[in-house]
C-alpha positions in Angstrom: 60.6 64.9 -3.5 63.9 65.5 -4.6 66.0 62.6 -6.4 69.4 61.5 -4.4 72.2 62.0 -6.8 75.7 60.9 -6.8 77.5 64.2 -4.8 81.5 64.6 -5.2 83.3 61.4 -4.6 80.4 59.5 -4.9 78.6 60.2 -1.7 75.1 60.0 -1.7 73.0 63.1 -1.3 69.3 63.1 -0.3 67.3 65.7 0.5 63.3 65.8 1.1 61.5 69.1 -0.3 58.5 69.6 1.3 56.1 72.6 -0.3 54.5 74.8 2.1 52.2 77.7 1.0 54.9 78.1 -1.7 58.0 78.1 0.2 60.3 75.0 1.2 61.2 73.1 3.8 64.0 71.3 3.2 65.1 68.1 5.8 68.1 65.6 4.9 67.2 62.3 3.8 68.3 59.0 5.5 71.1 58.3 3.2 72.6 61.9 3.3 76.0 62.1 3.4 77.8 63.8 6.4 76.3 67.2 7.2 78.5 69.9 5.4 76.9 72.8 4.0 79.4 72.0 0.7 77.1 69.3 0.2 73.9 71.5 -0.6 74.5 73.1 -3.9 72.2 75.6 -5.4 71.5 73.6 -8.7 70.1 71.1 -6.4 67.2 73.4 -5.5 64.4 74.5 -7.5 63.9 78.2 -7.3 62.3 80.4 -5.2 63.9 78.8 -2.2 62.7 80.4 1.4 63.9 77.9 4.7 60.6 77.4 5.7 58.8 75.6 8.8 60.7 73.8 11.6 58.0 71.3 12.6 59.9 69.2 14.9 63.5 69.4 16.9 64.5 66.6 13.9 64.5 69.1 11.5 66.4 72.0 14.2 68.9 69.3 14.9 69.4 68.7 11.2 69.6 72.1 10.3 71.9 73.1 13.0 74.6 70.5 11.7 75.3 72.4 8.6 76.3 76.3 8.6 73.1 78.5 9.5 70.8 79.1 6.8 70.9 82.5 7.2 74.4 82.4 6.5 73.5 81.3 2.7 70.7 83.7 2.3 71.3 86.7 0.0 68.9 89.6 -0.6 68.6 88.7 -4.4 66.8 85.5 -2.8 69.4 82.8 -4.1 71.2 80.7 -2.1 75.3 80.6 -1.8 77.6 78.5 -0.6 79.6 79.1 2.8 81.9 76.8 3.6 82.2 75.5 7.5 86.1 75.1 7.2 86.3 79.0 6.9 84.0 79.3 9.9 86.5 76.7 12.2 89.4 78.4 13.8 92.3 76.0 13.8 93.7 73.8 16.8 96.6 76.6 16.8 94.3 79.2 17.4 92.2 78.1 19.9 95.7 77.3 21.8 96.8 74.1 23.1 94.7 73.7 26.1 91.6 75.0 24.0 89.9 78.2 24.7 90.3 79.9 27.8 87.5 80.6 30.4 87.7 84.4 29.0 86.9 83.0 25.7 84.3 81.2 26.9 82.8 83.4 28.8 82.9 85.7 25.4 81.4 83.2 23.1 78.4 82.4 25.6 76.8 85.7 25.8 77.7 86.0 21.8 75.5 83.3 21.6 72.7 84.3 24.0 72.8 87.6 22.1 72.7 85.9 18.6 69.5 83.8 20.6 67.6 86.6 21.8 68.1 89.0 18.6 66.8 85.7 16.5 63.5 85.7 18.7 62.6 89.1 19.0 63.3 88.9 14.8 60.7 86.0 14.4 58.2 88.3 16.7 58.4 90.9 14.7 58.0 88.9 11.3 55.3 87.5 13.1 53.3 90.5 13.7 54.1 92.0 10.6 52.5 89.0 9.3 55.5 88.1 6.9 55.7 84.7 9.4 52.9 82.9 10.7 52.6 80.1 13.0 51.6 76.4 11.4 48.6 74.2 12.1 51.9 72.3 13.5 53.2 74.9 15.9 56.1 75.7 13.7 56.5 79.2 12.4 56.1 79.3 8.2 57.5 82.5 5.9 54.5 84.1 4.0 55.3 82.9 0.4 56.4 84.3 -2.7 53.0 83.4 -4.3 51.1 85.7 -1.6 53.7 88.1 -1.7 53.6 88.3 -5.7 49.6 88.8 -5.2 49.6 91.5 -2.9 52.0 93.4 -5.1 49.9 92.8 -8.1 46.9 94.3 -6.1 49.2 97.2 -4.7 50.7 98.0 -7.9 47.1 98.6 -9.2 46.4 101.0 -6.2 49.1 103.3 -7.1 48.3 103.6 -10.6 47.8 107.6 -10.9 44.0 108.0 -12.3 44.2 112.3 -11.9 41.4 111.8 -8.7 38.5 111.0 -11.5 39.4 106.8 -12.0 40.5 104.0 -10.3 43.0 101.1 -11.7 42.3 97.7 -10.4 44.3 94.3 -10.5 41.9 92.7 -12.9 41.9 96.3 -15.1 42.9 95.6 -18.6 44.7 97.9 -20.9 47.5 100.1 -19.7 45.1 103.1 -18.5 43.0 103.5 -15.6 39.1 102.9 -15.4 37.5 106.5 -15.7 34.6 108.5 -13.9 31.8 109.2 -16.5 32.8 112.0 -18.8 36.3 111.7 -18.5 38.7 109.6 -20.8 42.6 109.3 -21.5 45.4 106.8 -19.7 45.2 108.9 -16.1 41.3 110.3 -16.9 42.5 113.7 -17.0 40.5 114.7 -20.3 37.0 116.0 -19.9 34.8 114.6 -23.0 32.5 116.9 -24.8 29.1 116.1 -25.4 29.0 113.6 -22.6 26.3 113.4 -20.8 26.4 112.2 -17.2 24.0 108.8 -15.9 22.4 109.3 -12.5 20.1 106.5 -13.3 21.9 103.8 -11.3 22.1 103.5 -7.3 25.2 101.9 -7.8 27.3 103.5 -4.5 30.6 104.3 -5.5 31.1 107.1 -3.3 32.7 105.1 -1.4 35.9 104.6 -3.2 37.8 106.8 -1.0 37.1 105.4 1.9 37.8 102.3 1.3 41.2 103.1 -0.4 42.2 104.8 2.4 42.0 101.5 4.5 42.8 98.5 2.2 44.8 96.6 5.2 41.6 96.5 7.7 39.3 95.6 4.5 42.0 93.0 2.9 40.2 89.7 1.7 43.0 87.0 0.2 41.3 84.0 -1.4 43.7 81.0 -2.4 42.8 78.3 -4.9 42.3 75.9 -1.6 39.5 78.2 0.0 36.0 76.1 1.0 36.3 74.2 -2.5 32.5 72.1 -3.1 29.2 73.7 -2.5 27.9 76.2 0.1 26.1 73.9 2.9 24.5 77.5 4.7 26.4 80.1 5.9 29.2 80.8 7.2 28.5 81.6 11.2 31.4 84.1 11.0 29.2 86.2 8.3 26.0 85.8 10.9 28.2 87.3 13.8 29.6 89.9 11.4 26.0 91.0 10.7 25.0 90.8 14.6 27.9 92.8 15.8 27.2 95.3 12.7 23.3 96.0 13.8 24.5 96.1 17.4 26.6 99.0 16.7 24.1 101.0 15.1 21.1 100.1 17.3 18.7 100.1 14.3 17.0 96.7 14.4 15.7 94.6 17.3 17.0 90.9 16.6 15.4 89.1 19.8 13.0 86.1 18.7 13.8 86.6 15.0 15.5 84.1 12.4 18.4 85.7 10.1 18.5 84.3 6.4 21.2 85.5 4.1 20.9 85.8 -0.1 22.6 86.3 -2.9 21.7 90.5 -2.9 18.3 92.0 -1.7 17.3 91.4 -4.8 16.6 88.0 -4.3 15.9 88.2 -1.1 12.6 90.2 -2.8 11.7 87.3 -5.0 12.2 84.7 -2.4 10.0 86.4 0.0 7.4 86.3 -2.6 7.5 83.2 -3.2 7.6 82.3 0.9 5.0 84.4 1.9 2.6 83.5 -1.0 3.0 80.0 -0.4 2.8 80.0 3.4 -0.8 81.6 2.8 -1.8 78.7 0.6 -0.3 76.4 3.3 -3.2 78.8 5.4 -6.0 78.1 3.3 -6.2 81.0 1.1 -6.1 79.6 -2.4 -6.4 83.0 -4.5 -3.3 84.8 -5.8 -1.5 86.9 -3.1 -1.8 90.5 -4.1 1.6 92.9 -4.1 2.3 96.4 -3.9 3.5 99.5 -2.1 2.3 103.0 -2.0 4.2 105.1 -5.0 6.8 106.8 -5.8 8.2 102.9 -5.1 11.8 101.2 -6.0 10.4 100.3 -9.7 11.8 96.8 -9.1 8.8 95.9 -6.9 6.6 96.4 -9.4 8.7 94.7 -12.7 10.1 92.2 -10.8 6.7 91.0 -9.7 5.3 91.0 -13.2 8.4 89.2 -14.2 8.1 86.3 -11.8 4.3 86.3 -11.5 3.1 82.8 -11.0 0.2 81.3 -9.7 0.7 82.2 -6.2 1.4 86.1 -6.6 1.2 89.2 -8.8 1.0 92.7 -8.9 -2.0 95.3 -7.8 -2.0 98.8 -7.9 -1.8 100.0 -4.1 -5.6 102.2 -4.3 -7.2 98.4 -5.0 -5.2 96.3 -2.1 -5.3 99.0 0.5 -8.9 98.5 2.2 -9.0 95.2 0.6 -9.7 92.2 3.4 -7.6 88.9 1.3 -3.9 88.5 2.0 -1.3 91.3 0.3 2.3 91.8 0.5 2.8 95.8 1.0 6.5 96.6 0.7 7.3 99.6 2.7 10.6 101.2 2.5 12.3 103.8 5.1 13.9 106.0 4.1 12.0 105.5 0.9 13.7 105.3 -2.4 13.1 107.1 -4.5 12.0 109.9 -2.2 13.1 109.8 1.1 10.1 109.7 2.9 9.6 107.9 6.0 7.7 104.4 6.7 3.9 104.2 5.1 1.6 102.4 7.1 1.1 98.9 7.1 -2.0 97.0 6.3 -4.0 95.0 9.2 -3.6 91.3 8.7 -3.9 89.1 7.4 -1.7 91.3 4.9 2.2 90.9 5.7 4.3 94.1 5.4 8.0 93.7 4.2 10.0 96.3 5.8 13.1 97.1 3.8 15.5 99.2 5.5 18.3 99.5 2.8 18.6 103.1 3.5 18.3 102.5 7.3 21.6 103.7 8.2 23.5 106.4 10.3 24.7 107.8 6.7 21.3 108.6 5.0 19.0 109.0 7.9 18.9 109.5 12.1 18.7 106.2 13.8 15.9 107.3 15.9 15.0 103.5 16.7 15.4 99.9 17.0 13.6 98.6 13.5 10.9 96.1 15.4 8.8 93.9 12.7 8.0 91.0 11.2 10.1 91.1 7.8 12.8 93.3 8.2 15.4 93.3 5.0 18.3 94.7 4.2 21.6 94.9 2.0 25.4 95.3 2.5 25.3 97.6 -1.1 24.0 100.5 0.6 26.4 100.0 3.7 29.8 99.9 2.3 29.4 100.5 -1.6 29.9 97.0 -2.2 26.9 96.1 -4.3 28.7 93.8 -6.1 29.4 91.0 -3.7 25.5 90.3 -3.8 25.0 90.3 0.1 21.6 90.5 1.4 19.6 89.2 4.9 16.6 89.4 6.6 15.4 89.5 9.9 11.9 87.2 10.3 9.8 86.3 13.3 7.8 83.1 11.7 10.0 80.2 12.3 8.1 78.8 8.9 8.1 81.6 6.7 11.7 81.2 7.4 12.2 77.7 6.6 10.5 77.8 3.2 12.4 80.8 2.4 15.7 79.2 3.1 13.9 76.3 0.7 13.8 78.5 -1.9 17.1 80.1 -1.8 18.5 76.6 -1.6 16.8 75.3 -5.1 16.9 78.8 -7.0 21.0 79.3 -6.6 22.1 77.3 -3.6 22.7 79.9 -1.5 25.4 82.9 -2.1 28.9 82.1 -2.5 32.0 81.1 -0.2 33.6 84.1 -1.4 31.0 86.8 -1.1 30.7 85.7 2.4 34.3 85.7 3.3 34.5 89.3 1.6 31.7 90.6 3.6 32.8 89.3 7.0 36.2 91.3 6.5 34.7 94.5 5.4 31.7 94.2 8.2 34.7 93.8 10.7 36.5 96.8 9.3 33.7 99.1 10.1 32.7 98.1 13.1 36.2 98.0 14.3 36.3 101.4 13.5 33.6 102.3 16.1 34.7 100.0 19.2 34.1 102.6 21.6 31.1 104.9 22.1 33.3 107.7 22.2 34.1 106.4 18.4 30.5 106.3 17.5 29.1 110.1 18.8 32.5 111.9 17.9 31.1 115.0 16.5 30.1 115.2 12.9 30.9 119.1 12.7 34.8 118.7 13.8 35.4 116.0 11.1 36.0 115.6 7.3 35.4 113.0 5.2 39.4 112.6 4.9 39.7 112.5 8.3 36.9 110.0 9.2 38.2 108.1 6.5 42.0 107.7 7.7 40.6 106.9 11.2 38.1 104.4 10.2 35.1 105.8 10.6 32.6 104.8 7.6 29.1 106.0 8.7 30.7 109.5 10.0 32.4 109.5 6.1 29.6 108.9 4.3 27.3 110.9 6.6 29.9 114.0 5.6 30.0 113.0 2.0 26.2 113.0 2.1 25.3 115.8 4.0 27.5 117.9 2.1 26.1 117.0 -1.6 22.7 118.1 -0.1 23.5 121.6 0.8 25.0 122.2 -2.6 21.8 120.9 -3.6 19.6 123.3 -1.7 22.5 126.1 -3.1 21.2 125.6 -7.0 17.0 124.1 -6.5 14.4 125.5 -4.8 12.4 122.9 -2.6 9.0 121.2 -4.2 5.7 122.6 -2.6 6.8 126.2 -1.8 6.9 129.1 -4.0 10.5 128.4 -5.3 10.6 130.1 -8.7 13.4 127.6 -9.9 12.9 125.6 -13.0 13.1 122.1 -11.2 13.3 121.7 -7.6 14.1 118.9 -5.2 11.9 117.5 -2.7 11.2 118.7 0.7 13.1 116.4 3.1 11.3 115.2 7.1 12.7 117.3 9.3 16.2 116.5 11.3 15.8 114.3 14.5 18.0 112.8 17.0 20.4 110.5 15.8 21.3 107.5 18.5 24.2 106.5 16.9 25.8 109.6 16.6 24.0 110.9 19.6 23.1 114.3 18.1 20.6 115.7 15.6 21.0 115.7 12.0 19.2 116.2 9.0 18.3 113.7 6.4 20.4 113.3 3.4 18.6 110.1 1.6 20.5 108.3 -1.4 18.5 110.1 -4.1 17.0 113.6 -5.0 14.0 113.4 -6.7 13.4 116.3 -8.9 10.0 117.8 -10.3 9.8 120.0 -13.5 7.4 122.4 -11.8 6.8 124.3 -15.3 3.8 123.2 -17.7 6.2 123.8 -20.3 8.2 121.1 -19.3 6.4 118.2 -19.1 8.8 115.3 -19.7 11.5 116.1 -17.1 13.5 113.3 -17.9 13.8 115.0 -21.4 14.3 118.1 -20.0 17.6 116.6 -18.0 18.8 114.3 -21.1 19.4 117.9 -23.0 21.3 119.2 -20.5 23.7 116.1 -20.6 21.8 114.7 -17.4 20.4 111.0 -17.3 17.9 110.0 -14.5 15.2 107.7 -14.2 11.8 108.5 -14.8 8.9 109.1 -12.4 6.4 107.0 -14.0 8.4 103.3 -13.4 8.3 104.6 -9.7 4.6 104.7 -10.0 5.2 108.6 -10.4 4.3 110.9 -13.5 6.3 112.1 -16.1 7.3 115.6 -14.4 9.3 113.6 -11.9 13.0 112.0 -12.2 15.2 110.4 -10.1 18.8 111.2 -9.3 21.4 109.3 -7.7 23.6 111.0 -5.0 25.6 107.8 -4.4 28.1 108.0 -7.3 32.0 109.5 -7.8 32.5 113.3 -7.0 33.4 114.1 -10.4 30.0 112.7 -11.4 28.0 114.8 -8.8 30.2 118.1 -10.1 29.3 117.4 -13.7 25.5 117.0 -12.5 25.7 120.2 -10.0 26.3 122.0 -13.2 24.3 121.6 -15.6 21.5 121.9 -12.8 22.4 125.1 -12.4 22.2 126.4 -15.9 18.5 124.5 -16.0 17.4 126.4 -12.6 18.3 129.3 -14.5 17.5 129.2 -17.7 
């Protein structure tokens, strides 16, 4: 609150600064002096000053004693002083019977005029979001301290990074962070000797898109947001996810639970733990056996060994397969790192975990509704966001569910405010983008990754993106299993099927090629790669053989270019 001083001649002035999302709202205090807009002086107000919300027709009757506020307003954002006595005609002027009817007349529709021009003003700063409405019903000015973040976060966007980097608001330095191999303030200069890391699935080939709609995908998080700990989640995030599997068709949620995690990742370790332990509940008091039929996501295997505890641990997938005691098979589809589709699962009382990461329009036809037990999945693979840690799963057992969420509770207290507040915006912004079937089956062929991007169309992006770092592929290596004559080849891929989201056939184009060094002479591949200035990850932590290695498809352009390459000079060497 601001102190009443002593104004000219002695006269009290009191005024009453209330702070609203970093504006003012200023209302005079009981002991004002008479209302004259001489009375409010600039030094009297602390700076940034914005007239902010009229809550009540108090406030509108006190502001509309002294000259408008708009009156005072200047585009520099200070306030001036306008004095009412230059505003009042004089008796003279107005004549000596006052103003005449003409006059009247005059100054009434002036007024309406001024009144409807100030509404359809406030509309439009309303839906250009620069007003809002309050919890109160008045109507607020976005403050400076949103403004001044929004710029910071803009500013970063149109930092020039040459197409091969990215600036972001939290970048340090002066310079741009750059795509592998490239280096310099705007990544413009190609490194020598660099050799380029496909080992990662992060998914940054998404980048594009996503710059291409920042206003749909916008997340602002004050200070003030959800403060305390996460109590669950948020039932905006479980509608997001709902909304988002019913416009792709590819899982059956009827009579199934949804738990959500901090990542698949620990989704993984938490259905170890649940499903292991439910079988003790059961009656089975030996360890639960896990495994999955290889090549297999190498994490299954280490992360088992890692938290291997009396109720669980790891089996090679020959000794569980006929085996009659309980198993966990995890069974991937599309499979990483191959791209094959769904193994078999094992009779009961063994449980399957289904993960369906790469069960999406952009990797693989959606030929299906997804209808098991233990169904997981991952927003990383969706939107590139791996990040943010967002995982769920789909269960049936009501119990297997409820120790699950146990666990999750104890072992990090589920995933954070923030993470689930980011993920609800960016799962609206794609399925926003496809609120029409004719969105969804819009033909692949007349499109362009560009184009889908600017209209909001992820899966039919990525889909293109995808599709079209396959055939350049199949350009340079011959396919594994048939008489290519090419140094290293790719694997062959399951043959293109009806898609019902985009309601027409495609072909696969899975997140990774995994390449085979078909030549006895080579029989490290993953050496073979490293001295061409490639870096993949080895067959044998998928359960594989040294002649294997895995590529990512999921990174930056310039990264895939680098890597097309130097393929090229292997398969013809």
């Amino acid at each position: 609150m601001m102190k009443a001083e002593d104004g000219p001649g002695g006269a009290a002035r009191a005024f009453t600064k209330h702070d609203v999302s970093g504006g003012v709202h200023l209302e005079r205090g009981p002991n004002s002096a008479p209302a004259d807009s001489t009375d409010l002086r600039s030094e009297d107000l602390e700076q940034p000053m914005y007239p902010r919300s009229f809550e009540s027709s108090a406030d509108v009757s006190n502001l509309s004693k002294r000259a408008p506020w708009w009156s005072r307003w200047r585009t520099s954002g200070s306030w001036q002083k306008v004095s009412t006595s230059e505003k009042e005609p004089s008796p003279q002027a107005r004549g000596p019977h006052g103003p005449s009817r003409g006059s009247k007349l005059l100054a009434s529709v002036a007024g309406a005029s001024v009144i409807v021009n100030l509404v359809l003003l406030m509309l439009l700063l309303v839906a250009s979001g620069l007003w809002h409405v309050t919890s109160g019903g008045g109507i607020a000015l976005l403050g400076s301290w949103a403004v001044d973040e929004a710029s910071t976060v803009l500013a970063a966007e149109s930092f020039v990074c040459s197409g091969r980097g990215v600036r972001y608001a939290d970048t340090t330095g002066d310079g741009c962070e750059c795509d592998q191999c490239y280096h310099g303030l705007d990544c413009s200069e190609l490194m020598s000797n660099c050799s380029v890391d496909l080992s990662s699935g992060t998914p940054t080939l998404f980048q594009d898109y996503w710059t291409a709609n920042l206003e749909a995908s916008a997340a602002f998080i004050p200070g003030n947001f959800r403060l305390g700990y996460s109590d669950g989640n948020l039932e905006g995030l479980e509608s997001a996810v709902r909304k988002l599997h019913a416009t792709v068709g590819n899982v059956n949620m009827d009579g199934r639970q949804l738990v959500m995690s901090a990542g698949s990742t620990q989704m993984i370790f938490g259905l170890l733990y649940a499903i292991s332990a439910v079988n003790r509940e059961n009656g089975f008091q030996g360890k639960t056996a896990v495994t999955s039929a290889p090549p297999y996501y190498n994490l299954y295997s280490y992360g088992t060994k890692m938290e291997s505890s009396e109720l669980f641990e790891w089996r090679a997938y020959a000794d569980v397969i006929n085996a009659s005691a309980p198993s966990i098979n995890f069974v991937v589809s599309p499979n990483n790192p191959d791209g094959r589709l769904g193994d078999p699962e094992f009779p009961p009382p063994s449980v399957a975990i289904h993960d369906f990461a790469y069960y999406w329009p952009h990797f693989t036809a959606i030929t299906a509704e997804a209808d098991y037990d233990v169904m997981l999945f991952t927003l990383s693979k969706v939107s590139g966001h791996a990040g943010s840690r967002v995982g769920w799963v789909w269960l049936r057992d009501a119990r297997l569910a409820e120790v699950l969420r146990l666990y999750l509770m104890i072992h990090s207290i589920t995933m954070s405010h923030e993470s689930q507040y980011r993920a609800i915006k960016l799962i609206s912004a794609i399925t926003d983008g496809y609120a029409s079937a004719a969105e969804r089956t819009a033909s692949l062929t007349g499109f362009t990754p560009q184009a889908a991007a600017a209209e909001g169309r992820l899966f039919h992006f990525a889909k293109l993106v995808m599709q079209n770092r396959w055939d350049r592929l199949h350009s340079v290596l011959g396919t594994t299993g048939t008489d290519s004559q090419t140094r290293v080849t790719i694997q062959a891929l399951p043959p293109a099927a009806s898609c019902g989201f985009f309601q027409q056939t495609v072909t696969p184009s899975p997140a990774y090629a995994y390449l085979h060094c078909r030549l006895a002479t080579d029989p490290d591949c993953f050496e073979l790669l490293r001295a061409n200035g490639i870096v993949g990850r080895p067959g044998v932590v998928f359960g594989g053989d040294s002649s294997f290695v895995r590529l990512s498809l999921l990174g930056r352009e310039s990264d895939f270019v680098l890597t097309l390459e130097r393929l090229k000079t292997i398969a013809e060497s």
